[in-house]
C-alpha positions as CSV (number, residue, x, y, z in Angstrom):
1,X,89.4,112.0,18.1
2,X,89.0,109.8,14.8
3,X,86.0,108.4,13.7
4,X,86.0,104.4,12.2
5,X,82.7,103.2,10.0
6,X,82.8,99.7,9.9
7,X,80.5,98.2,7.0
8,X,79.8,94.5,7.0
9,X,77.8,92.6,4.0
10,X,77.6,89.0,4.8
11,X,74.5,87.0,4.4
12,X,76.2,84.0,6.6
13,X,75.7,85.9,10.1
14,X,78.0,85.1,13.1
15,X,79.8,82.3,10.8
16,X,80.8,85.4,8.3
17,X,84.8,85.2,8.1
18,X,84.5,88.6,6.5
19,X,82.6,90.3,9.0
20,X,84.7,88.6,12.1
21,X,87.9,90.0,10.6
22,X,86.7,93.4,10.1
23,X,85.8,93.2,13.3
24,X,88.8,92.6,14.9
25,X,90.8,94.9,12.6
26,X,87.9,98.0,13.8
27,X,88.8,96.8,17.5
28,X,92.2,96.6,17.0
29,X,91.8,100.1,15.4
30,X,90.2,101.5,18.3
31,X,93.0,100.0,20.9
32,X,95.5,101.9,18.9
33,X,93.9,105.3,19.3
34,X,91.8,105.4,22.4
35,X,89.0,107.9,22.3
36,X,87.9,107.0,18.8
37,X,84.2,106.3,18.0
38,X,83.2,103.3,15.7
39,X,79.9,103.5,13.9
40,X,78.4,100.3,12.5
41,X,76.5,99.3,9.5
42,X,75.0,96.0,9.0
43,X,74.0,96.0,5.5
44,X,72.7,92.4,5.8
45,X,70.6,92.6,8.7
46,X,69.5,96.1,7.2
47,X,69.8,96.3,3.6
48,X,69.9,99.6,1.4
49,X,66.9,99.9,-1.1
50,X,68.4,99.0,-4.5
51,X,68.2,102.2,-6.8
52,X,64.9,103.2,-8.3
53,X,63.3,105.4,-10.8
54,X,62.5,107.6,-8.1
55,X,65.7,107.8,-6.7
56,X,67.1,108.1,-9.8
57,X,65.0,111.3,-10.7
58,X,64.9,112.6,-7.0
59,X,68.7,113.1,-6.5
60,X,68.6,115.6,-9.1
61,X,65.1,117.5,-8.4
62,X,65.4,120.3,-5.9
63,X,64.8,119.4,-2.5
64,X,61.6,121.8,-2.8
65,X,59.9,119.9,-6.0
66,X,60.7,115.9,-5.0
67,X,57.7,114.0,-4.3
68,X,57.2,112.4,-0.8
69,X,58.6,109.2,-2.3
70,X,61.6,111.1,-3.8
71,X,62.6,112.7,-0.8
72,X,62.5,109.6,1.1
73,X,64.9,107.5,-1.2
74,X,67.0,110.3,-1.2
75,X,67.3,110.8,2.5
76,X,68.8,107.3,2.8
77,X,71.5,108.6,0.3
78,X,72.2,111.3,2.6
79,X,72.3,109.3,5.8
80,X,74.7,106.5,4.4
81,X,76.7,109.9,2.4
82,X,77.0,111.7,5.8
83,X,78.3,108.4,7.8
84,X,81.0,108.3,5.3
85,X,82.0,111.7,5.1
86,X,82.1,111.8,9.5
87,X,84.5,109.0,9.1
88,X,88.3,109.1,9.1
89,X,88.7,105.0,8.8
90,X,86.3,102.9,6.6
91,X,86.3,99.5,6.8
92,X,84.5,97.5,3.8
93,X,83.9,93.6,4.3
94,X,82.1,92.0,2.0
95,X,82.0,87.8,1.0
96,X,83.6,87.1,-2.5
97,X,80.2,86.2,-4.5
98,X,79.8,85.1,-7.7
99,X,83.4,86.4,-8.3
100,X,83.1,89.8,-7.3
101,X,81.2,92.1,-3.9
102,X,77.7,90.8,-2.4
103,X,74.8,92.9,-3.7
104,X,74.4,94.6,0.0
105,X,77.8,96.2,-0.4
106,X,77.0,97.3,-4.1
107,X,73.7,99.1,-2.9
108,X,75.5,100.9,0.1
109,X,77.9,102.1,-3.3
110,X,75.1,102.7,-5.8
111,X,74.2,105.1,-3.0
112,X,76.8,106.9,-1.7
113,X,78.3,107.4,-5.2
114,X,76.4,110.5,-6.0
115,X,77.0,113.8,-8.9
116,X,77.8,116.7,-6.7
117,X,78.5,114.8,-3.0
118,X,81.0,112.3,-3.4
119,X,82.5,113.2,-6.8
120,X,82.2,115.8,-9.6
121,X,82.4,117.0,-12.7
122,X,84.6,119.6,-14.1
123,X,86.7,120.8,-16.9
124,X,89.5,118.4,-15.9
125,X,87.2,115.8,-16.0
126,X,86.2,113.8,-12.7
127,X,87.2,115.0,-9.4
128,X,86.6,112.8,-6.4
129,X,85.2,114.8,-2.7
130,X,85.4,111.9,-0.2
131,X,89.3,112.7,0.6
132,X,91.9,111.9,3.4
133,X,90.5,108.9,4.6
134,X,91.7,105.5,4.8
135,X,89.9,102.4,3.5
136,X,90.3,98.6,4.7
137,X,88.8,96.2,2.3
138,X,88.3,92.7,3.9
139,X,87.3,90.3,1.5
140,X,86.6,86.3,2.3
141,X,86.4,83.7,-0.4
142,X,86.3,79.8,-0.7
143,X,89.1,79.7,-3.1
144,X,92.1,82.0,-3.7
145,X,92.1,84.5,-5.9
146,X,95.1,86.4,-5.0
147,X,97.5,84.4,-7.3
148,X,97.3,81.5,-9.8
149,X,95.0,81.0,-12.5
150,X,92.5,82.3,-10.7
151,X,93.7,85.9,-10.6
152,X,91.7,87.4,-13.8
153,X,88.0,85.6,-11.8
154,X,88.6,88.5,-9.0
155,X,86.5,91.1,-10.1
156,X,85.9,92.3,-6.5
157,X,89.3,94.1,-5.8
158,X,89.6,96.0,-8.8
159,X,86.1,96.9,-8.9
160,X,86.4,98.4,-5.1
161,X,89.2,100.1,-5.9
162,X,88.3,101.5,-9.1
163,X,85.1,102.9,-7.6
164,X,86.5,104.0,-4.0
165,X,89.3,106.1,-6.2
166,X,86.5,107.5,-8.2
167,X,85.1,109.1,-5.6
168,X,88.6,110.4,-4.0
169,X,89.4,107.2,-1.5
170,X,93.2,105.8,-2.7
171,X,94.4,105.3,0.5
172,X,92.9,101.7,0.5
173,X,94.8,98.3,2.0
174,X,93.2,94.4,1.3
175,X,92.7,91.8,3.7
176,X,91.8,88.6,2.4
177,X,90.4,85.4,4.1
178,X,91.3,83.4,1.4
179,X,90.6,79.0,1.2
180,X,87.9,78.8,3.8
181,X,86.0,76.5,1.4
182,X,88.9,73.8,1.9
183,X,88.5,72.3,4.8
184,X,88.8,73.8,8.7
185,X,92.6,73.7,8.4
186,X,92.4,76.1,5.5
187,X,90.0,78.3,7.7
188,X,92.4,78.4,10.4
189,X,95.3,79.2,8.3
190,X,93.2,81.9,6.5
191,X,92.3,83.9,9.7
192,X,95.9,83.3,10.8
193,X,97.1,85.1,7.7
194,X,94.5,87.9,8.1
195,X,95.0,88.8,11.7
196,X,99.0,88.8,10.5
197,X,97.8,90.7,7.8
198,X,96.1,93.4,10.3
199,X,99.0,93.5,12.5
200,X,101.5,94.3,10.4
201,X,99.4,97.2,8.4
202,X,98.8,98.6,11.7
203,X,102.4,98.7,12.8
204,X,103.3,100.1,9.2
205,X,100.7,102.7,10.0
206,X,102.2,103.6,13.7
207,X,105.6,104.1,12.3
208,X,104.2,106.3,9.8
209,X,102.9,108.1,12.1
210,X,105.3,108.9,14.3
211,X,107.8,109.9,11.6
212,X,105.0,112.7,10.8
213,X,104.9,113.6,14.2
214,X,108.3,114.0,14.5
């Protein structure tokens, strides 16, 4: 049975393009494997804590020496940590804002990229621990940053990417929902593109599949 975490970060609600497409692509997800359990984390309507000093300090005290406050900053690191780790699909939407991810989504990283969980330290350098799962990034903007001039103002993608592969994730696909800011005949196209988008990644995925199985 395979696990999905879907993790939405738009401010805008039900009108989120971001979180609508995720949405679909977790229930399309499901359809293609029955059985599997989705877990769901609205970091909008329930925001991480941003990092503090005692967070900071408390993710390296032993568990025996943190201070009450310590040990409860820290325990959200672990819940959000361990919600990853159970998953075998992650699903990352996020709004483009201000040219790169929506502060939500950065705390959920701020906290789940942790020294000795999701990544460590050795004499080869880095080494990610949050391995053999795949990542969806769905990512909704007003203009289009995909191609054109405006490719160098997307600091979104290469930032998710760079930090997901940090902590072991490179199995990771994009989804954009890109134009909605033009006019409803943009939106329309945009979410046309998407769910194309989602369809054809998840018939890749099945063929792949089934020449491993066989």
């Amino acid at each position: 049975m395979s696990s999905i975490l879907l993790v939405t970060s738009s401010p805008r609600g039900a009108a989120s393009h971001s979180t609508r497409v995720a949405t679909e692509l977790a229930a399309k997800l499901r359809e293609a494997n029955p059985g599997s359990t989705l877990a769901v984390r609205d970091l909008a309507a329930n925001p991480l804590p941003h990092i503090d000093p005692d967070y900071s300090t408390g993710i390296y005290t032993p568990a025996e020496a943190r201070t009450q406050r310590q040990a409860e900053v820290v325990a959200v690191s672990d819940a959000v940590l361990d919600e990853l780790f159970a998953a075998d699909t992650v699903i990352l939407a996020t709004g483009f804002i201000n040219f790169n991810i929506s502060s939500t989504l950065k705390s959920w990283i701020d906290h789940i990229a942790r020294s000795g969980r999701s990544f460590s330290y050795g004499q080869n350098g880095p080494k990610g621990l949050v391995t053999g799962k795949k990542v969806y990034i769905v990512l909704a903007s007003g203009g289009v940053y995909s191609e054109g001039a405006a490719v160098q103002m997307d600091h979104a993608i290469p930032y998710l990417r760079s930090v997901l592969a940090f902590m072991g994730m490179t199995d990771v696909e994009v989804i954009r929902v890109e134009g909605v800011a033009m006019g409803p005949d943009a939106v329309a196209a945009a979410l046309d593109r998407a769910t194309a988008r989602i369809d054809t990644l998840l018939s890749v995925n099945d063929i792949a599949a089934a020449a491993y199985a066989a």
